[in-house]
SENU-640476 format. One record per residue: residue number from 1; residue in one letter; x, y, z of N, C-alpha, C, CB in turn. Coordinates in steps of 0.02 Angstrom, whole numbers, plus 50000, padded with zeros to 5 digits. Each point is the difference from the previous one (the first is absolute). Glycine has a CB too. Layout:
BEGIN
num/residuo/n_xx/n_yy/n_zz/ca_xx/ca_yy/ca_zz/c_xx/c_yy/c_zz/cb_xx/cb_yy/cb_zz
NUM/A/X/Y/Z/X/Y/Z/X/Y/Z/X/Y/Z
...
END
This chain:
BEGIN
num/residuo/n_xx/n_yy/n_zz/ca_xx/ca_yy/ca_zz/c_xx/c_yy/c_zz/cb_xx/cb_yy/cb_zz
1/X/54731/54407/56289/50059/49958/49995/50029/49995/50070/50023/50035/49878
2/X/49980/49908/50142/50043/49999/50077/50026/49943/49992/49934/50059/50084
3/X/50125/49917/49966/50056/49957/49977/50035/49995/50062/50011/50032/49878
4/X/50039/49925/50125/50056/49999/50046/50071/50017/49937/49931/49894/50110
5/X/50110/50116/49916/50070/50011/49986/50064/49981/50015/49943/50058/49994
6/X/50076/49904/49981/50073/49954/50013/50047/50003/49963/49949/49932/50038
7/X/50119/50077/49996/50077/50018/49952/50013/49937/49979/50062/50095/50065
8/X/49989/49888/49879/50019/49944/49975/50029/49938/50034/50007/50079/49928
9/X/49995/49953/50147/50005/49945/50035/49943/49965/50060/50115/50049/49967
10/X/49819/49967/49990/49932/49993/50044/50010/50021/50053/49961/49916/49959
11/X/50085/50116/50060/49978/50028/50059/49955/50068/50008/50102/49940/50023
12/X/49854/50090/49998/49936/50050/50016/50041/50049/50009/49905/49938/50057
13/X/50074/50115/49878/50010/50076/50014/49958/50052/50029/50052/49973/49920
14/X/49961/50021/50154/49957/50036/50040/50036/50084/49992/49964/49879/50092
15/X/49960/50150/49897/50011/50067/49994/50023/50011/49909/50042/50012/50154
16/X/49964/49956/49807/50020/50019/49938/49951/50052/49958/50059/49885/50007
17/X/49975/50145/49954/49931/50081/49960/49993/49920/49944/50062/50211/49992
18/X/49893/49810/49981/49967/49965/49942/49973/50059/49934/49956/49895/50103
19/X/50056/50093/49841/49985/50020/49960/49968/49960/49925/50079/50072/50079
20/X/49854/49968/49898/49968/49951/49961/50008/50055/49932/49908/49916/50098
21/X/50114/50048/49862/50020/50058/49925/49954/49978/49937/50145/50012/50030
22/X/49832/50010/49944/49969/49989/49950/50042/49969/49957/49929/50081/50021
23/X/50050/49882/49932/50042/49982/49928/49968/49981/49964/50081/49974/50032
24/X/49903/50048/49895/50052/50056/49992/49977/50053/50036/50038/49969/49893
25/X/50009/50096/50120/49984/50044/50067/49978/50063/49943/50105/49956/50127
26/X/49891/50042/49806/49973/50069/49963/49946/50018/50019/50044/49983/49912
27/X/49961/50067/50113/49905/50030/50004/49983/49989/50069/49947/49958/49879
28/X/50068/50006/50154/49950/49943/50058/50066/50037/50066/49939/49828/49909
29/X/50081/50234/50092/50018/50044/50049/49978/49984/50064/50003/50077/49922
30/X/49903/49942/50061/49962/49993/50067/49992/49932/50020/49941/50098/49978
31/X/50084/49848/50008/50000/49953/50006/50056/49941/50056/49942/50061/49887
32/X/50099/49991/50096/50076/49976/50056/49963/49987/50092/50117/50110/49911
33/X/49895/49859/50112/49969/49987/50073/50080/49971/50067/49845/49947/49915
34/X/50165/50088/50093/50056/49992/50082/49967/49979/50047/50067/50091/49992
35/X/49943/49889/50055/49996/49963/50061/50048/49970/50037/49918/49991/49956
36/X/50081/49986/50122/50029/49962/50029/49979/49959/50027/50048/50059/49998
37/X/50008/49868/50013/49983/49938/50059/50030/50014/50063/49998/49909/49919
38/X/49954/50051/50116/49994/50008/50060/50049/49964/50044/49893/50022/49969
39/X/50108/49984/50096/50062/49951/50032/49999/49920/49970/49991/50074/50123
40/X/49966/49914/49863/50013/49910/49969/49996/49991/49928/49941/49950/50100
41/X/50058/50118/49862/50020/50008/49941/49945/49991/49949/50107/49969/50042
42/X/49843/50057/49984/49919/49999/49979/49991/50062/49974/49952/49926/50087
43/X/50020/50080/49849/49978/50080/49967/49946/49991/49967/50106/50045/49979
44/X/49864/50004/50001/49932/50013/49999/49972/50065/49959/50011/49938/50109
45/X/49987/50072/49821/49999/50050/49958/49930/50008/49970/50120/49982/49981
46/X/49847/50083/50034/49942/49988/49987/49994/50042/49926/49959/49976/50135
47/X/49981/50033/49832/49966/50034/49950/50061/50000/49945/49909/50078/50080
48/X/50090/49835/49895/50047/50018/49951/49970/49963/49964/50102/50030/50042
49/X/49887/50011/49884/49956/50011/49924/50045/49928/49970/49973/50172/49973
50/X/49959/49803/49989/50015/49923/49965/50080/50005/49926/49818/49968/50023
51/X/50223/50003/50008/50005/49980/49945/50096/49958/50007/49882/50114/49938
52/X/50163/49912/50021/50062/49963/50027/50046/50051/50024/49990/49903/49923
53/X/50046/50072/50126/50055/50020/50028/50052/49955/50026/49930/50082/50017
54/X/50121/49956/50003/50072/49980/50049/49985/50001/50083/50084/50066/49902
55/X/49910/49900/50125/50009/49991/50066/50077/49985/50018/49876/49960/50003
56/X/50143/50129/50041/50098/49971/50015/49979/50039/50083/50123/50021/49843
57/X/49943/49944/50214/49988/50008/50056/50072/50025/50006/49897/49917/50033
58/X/50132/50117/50020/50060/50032/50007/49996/49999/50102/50003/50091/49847
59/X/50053/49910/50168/50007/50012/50059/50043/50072/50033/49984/49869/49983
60/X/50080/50150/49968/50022/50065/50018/50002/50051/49915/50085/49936/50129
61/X/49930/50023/49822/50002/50018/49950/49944/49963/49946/50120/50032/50044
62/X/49840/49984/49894/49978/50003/49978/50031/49953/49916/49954/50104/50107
63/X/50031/49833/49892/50033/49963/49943/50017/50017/49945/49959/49943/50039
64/X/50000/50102/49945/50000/50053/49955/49971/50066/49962/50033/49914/50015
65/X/49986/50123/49974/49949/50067/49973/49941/49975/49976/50087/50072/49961
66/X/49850/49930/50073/49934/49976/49963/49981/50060/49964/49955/49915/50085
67/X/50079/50142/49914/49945/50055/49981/50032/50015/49915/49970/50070/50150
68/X/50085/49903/49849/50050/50002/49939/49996/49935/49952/50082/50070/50076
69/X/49856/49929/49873/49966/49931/49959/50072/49951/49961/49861/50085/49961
70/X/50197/49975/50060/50057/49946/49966/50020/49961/50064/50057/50079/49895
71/X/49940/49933/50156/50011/49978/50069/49956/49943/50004/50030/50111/50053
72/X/49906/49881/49916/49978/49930/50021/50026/49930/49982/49916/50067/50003
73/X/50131/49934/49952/50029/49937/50001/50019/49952/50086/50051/50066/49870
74/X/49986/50002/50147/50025/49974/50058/49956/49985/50053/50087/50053/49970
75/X/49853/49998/50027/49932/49981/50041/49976/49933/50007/49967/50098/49965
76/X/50029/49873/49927/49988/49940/50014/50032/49919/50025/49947/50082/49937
77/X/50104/49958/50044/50060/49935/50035/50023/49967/50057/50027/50043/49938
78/X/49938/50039/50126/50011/49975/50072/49911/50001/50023/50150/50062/50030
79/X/49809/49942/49938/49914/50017/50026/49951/49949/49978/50016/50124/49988
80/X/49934/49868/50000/49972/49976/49968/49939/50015/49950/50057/49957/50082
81/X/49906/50017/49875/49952/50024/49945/49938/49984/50024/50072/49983/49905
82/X/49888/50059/50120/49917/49970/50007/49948/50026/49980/50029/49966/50078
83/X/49901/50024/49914/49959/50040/49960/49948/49986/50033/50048/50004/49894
84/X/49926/50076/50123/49939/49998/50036/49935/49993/49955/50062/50071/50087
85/X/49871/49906/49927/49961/50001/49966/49937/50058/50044/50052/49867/49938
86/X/49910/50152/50020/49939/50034/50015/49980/49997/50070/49967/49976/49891
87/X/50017/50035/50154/49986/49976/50069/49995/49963/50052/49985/50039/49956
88/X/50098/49929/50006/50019/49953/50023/50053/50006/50069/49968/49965/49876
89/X/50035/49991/50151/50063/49992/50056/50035/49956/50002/49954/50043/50057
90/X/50124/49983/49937/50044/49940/49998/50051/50002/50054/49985/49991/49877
91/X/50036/49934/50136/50044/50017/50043/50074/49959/49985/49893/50028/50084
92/X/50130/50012/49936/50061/49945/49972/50085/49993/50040/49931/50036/49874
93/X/50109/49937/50103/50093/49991/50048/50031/50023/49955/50013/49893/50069
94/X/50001/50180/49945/50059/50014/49955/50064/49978/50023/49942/50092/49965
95/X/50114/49886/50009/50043/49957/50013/50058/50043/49955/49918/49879/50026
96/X/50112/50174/50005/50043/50050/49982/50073/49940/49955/49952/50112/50132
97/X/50051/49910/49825/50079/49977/49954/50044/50013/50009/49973/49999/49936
98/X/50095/49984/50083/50055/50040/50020/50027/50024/49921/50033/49928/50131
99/X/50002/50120/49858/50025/50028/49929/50057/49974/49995/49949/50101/49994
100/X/50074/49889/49937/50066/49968/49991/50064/50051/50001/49934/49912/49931
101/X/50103/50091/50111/50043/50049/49998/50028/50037/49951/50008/49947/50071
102/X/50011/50116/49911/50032/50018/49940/50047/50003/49994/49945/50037/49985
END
């Protein structure tokens, strides 16, 4: 999985952590994959097992608890949904959501 990364105002999140969460996340522990982009906001996550997840990007804080399965609502609201296949490579623009204030 590799990608670029952009905040809700297209502008390039250089240096942002990236996190890829399973969903649903039961069972599939070994499955969670972190990473970071690079100065022009390029990331690059390797050996990650087929199937669906949350793609969310953060710059100082983290959009939301990925490791807490009631927490993924919010995962999916600022991240996006993609699904890897069998030995496949994808690449893609995650395009971070701003959250609606509370």
């Amino acid at each position: 999985m590799s990608g670029r990364v952009l905040g809700s105002d297209d502008g390039l999140w250089s240096r942002a952590s990236v996190a890829l969460i399973p969903d649903p996340p039961g069972g599939r522990v070994q499955s969670y994959r972190e990473g970071g982009a690079d100065e022009n906001g390029l990331f690059l996550i390797r050996g990650v097992a087929p199937g669906k997840y949350i793609l969310v990007a953060w710059l100082d804080d983290p959009p939301c608890d990925y490791y807490d399965p009631d927490g993924l609502a919010r995962c999916r609201a600022t991240g996006m949904s993609v699904e890897v296949e069998e030995a496949g490579a994808q690449n893609v623009e995650l395009k971070m959501k701003a959250l609606a204030k509370r």
